[in-house]
N, C-alpha and C positions, 0 to 999 in steps of 0.2 A: 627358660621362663621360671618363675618362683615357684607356681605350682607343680610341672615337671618339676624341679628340683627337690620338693616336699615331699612329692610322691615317691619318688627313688629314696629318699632316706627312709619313709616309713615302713619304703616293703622289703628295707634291708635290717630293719631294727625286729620285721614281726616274728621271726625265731623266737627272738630272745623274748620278747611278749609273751609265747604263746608258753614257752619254757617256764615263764614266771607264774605265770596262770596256773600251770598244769601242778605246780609243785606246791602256790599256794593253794588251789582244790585239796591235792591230796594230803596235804599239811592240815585241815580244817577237819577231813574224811578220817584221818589216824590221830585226832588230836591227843582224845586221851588215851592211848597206848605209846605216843613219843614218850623220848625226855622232855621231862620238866622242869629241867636247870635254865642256868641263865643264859648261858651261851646256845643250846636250840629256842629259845623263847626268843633271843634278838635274831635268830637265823629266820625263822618263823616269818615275826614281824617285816624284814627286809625282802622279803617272796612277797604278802601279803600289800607290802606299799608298793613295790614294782608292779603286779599285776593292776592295784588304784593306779597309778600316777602313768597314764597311758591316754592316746587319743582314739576314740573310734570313730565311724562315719554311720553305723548303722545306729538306728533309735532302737533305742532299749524298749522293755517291755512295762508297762502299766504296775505291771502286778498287784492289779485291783480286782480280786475274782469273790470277793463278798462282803456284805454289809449287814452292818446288826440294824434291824428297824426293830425297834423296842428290847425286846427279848429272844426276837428271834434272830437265826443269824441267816442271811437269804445271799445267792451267788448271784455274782454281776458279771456279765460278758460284754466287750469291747462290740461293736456291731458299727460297722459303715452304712451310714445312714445315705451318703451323698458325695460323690468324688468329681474330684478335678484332675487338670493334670500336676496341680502343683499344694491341693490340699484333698486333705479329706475328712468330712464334717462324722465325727466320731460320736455313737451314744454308748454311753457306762448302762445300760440294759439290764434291771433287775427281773429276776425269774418271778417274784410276784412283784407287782407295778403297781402302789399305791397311788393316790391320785395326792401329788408333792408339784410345787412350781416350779415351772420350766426354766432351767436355766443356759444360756449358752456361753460358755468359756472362754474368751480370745488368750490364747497363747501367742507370746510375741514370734518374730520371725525375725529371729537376732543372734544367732548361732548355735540355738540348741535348738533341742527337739523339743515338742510337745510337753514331753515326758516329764522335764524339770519342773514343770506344777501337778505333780502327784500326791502332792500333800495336799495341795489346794483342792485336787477332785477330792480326793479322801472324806476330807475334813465336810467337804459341803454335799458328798452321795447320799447318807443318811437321811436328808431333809428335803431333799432335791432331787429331779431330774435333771440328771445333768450331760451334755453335749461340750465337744472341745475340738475347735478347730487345731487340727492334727498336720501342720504344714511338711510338704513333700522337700528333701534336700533335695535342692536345684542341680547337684551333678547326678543326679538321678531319674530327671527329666530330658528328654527328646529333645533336641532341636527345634524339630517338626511343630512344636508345642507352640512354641513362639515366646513371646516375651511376656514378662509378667512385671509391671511396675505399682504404683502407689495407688494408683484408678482401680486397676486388678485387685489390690489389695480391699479396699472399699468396696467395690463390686461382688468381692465375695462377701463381706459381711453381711451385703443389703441382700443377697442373694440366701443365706443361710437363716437368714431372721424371717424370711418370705416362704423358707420352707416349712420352718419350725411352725410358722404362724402367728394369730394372737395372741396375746396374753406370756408371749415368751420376758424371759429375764438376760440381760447384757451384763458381764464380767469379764472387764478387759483389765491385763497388768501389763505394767510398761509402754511398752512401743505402743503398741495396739488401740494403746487410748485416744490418741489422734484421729484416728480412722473409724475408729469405734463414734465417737463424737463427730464425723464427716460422715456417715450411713446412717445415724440416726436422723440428724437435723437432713437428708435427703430423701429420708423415708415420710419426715414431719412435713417437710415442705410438696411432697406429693399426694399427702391426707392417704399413706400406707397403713389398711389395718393392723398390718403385722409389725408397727411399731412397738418397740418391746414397753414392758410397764414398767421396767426400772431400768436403772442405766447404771453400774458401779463402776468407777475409774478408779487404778488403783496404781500409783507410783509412774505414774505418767507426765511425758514432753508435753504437756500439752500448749504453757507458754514459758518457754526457756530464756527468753530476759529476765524473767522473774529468780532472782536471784541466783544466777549463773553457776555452776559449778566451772574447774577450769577448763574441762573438758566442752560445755558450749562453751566457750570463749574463744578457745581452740579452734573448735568447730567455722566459729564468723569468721576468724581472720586468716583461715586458709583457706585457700581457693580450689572450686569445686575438682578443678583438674590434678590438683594432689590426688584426692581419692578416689577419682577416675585411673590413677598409676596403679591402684592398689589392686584393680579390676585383673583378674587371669581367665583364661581359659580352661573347661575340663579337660583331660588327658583324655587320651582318645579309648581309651580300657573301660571306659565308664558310660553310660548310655546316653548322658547328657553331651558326647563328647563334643567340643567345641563353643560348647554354651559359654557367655562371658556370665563368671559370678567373681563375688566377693569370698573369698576362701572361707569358711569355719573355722580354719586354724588360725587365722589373722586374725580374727572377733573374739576367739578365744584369749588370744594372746594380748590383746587389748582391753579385754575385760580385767585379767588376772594382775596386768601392770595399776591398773587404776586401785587395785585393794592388795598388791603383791604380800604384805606384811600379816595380813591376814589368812590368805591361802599357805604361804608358806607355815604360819604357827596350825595350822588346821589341819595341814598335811606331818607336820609332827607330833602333835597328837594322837593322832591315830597312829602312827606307829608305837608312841608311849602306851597306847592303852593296849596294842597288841603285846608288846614286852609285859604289861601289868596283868594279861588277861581278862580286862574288861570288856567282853565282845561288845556287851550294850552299848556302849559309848563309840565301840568303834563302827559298829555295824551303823551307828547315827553317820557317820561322817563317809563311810562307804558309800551307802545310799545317794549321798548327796553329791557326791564324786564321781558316781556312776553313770548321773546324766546328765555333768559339770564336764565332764570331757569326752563327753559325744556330741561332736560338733556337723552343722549341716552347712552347705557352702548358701549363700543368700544370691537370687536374680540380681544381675549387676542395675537393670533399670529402677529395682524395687531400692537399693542397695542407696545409690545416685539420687534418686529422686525424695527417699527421706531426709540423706543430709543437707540438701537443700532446699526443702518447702519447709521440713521442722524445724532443722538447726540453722541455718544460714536467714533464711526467706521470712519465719516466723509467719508462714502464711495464714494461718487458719485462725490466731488470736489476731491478724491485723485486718480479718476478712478477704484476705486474695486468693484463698488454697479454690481452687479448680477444680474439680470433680468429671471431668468427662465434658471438659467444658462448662461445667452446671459451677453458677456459684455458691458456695457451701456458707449456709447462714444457719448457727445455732441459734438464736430467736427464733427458730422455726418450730423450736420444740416446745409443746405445749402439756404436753399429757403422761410425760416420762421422766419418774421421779429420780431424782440424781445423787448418787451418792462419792463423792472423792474419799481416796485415802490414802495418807502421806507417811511416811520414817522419818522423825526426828533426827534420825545421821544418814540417812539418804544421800550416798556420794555421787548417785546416779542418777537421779531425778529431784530435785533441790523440794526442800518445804516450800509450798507456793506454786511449784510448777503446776502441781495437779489440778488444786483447788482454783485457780484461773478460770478454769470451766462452768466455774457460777456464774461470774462475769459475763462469758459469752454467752448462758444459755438467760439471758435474762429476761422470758417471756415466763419461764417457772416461775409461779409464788413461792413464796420465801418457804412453805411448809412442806414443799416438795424437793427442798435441797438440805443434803446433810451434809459435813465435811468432819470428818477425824482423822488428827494428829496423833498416830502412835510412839509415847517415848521409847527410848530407848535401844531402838532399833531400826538397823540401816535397810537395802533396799528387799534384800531376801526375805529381811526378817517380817515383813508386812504381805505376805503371801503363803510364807511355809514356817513351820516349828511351833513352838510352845505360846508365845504372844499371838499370831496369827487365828491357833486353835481357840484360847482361852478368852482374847480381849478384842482380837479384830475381827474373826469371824461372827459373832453374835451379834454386831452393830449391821451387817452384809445383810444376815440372815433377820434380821426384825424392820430394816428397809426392806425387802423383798416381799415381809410376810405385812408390812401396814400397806405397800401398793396393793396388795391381794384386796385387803380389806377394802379400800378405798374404790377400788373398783368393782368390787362387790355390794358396796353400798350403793353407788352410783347410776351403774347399769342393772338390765337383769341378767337372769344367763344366756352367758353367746358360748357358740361354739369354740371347743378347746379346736385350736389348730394341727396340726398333726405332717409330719413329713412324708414328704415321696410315696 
């Protein structure tokens, strides 16, 4: 099988991994007592790319341990708030706890970890309480566990927003928007206090007719049973074993071909600025590599059941997406103010996709929907880096901070909600 066959070459290649690591470590440890000629600076840099240009299976680490609020600079610890067997609802926990809006972070469940929106926590900890659904790689999960498909996936969201409570805030990027947008409007339609008070969508399927990239095109006109082929089994070494998922290393592999010309100059790069000794430049691309190829294998149900309700079905912009049997109607939402956000070269979620979500939610008055177009920039760049920091996150955070107000004008004080 594919995945046996993956698995065998990876645990024949980890030597040479570990070789590479070990040499780029202590290359970094002795740097300035090597030579500094040209020929140990390209030796250097070729250890240091080999050790990046590697796949792993474990999630890397946050390495979010503090936060400046004003002047001061105050430590953050990761703290599981609430687990599953397939996530686990994560708080960034500052050692002093100003009273900042609740926010909860959907990370997609699309072949990385968590981890890949470390910027995004970064960037929004300061202002924010902030939570991030921290999803489990499925070859890591029991059997016993059972299945986890697209219902599951909702389920948890509506489930995490009902712990956090009122007055929480929703941030969902990419995939997640879907679902994100199907547990609100099931929260709205059940008169859920823990409806969140703002809703951010951000580079999201939400209606992929809207101007198709080739990939949904792709998607319509092949048949669900291709990428039901693509489905394998864990190897039996792993705890999951025999669980059906979709590999990490195919979603990797997948993602990389859709922008190859780009990873490929970004991965020479960095070895350029290793030869030039620009660490600052390279430690940017390191970073970003480090939880770019730590891949997690995805439930083959959850896996299955996206490409065919988002990509193929278009269920939720034509009103058919199912819920638990429950039908999923965005008119339901009345009281949760909506923010879309799009990449002018977005090769992965097309300009329009997102913003579609006005349309559906259209029980919102018009001064409760916001939509910005970021130029300039494709789908990373509208979550993590220097645009995101400077021009996109400040439009997140003043939606976030006028539902504050608005609801504070509105009602009087209710009780802040609070978890577990």
């Amino acid at each position: 099988m594919m995945y046996q066959a993956y698995q065998a070459y990876a645990d024949m290649v980890v030597p040479l991994q570990a070789a590479a690591c070990a040499a780029a470590a202590s290359s970094a440890a002795w740097q300035g007592l090597l030579p500094t000629n040209s020929l140990a600076r390209e030796f250097r840099a070729i250890q240091a790319w080999l050790a990046l240009a590697r796949l792993t299976h474990q999630r890397p680490s946050f390495g979010i341990d503090a936060v400046q609020l004003d002047r001061q600079v105050v430590a953050v610890s990761g703290e599981v708030v609430h687990r599953t067997p397939f996530c686990s609802l994560l708080h960034f926990r500052k050692d002093i706890q100003p009273t900042q809006p609740r926010v909860l972070l959907v990370a997609p469940l699309a072949g990385h970890f968590a981890t890949l929106l470390r910027g995004t926590v970064a960037t929004m900890l300061a202002e924010h309480d902030v939570y991030i659904t921290d999803w489990h790689n499925a070859r890591d999960v029991p059997l016993a566990d059972g299945p986890f498909g697209f219902d599951d996936f909702v389920g948890h969201l509506v489930r995490f927003l009902e712990l956090l409570g009122p007055g929480t805030h929703v941030v969902a990027i990419c995939q997640p928007t879907v679902a994100t947008l199907a547990a609100v409007a099931l929260m709205a339609d059940d008169g859920s206090p823990a409806q969140p008070r703002s809703m951010t969508l951000i580079a999201g399927p939400n209606d992929t007719r809207v101007n198709p990239t080739r990939v949904d095109q792709w998607a319509v006109r092949t048949p669900l049973e291709w990428f039901d082929d693509l489905i394998d089994l864990v190897p039996m070494r792993f705890p999951g074993a025999m669980r059906r998922v979709y590999p990490g290393f195919l979603q990797l592999v997948a993602f990389m071909s859709m922008d190859l010309r780009r990873h490929v100059s970004a991965l020479t790069d960095f070895y350029n600025y290793q030869v030039q000794g620009d660490t600052g430049k390279a430690q940017v691309i390191r970073a970003f590599y480090a939880n770019y190829f730590a891949t997690m294998d995805l439930p083959a149900e959850f896996y299955l059941d996206t490409v065919s309700r988002v990509f193929q079905q278009h269920a939720l912009p034509l009103g058919n997406l199912l819920i638990a049997g429950r039908r999923v109607d965005p008119r339901s939402i009345g009281h949760t103010a909506l923010l879309t956000i799009e990449g002018e070269k977005d090769d992965i979620c097309a300009v329009g996709q997102t913003e579609a979500a006005h349309e559906m939610c259209s029980s919102l008055p018009p001064y409760m929907k916001t939509h910005y177009m970021q130029t300039g920039v494709g789908h990373y760049g509208v979550f993590a880096g220097r645009r995101w920091e400077t021009q996109i996150y400040p439009i997140v955070r003043e939606v976030i901070h006028d539902s504050e107000l608005r609801r504070a004008s509105v009602h009087a004080p209710e009780e802040r909600g609070m978890v577990c």
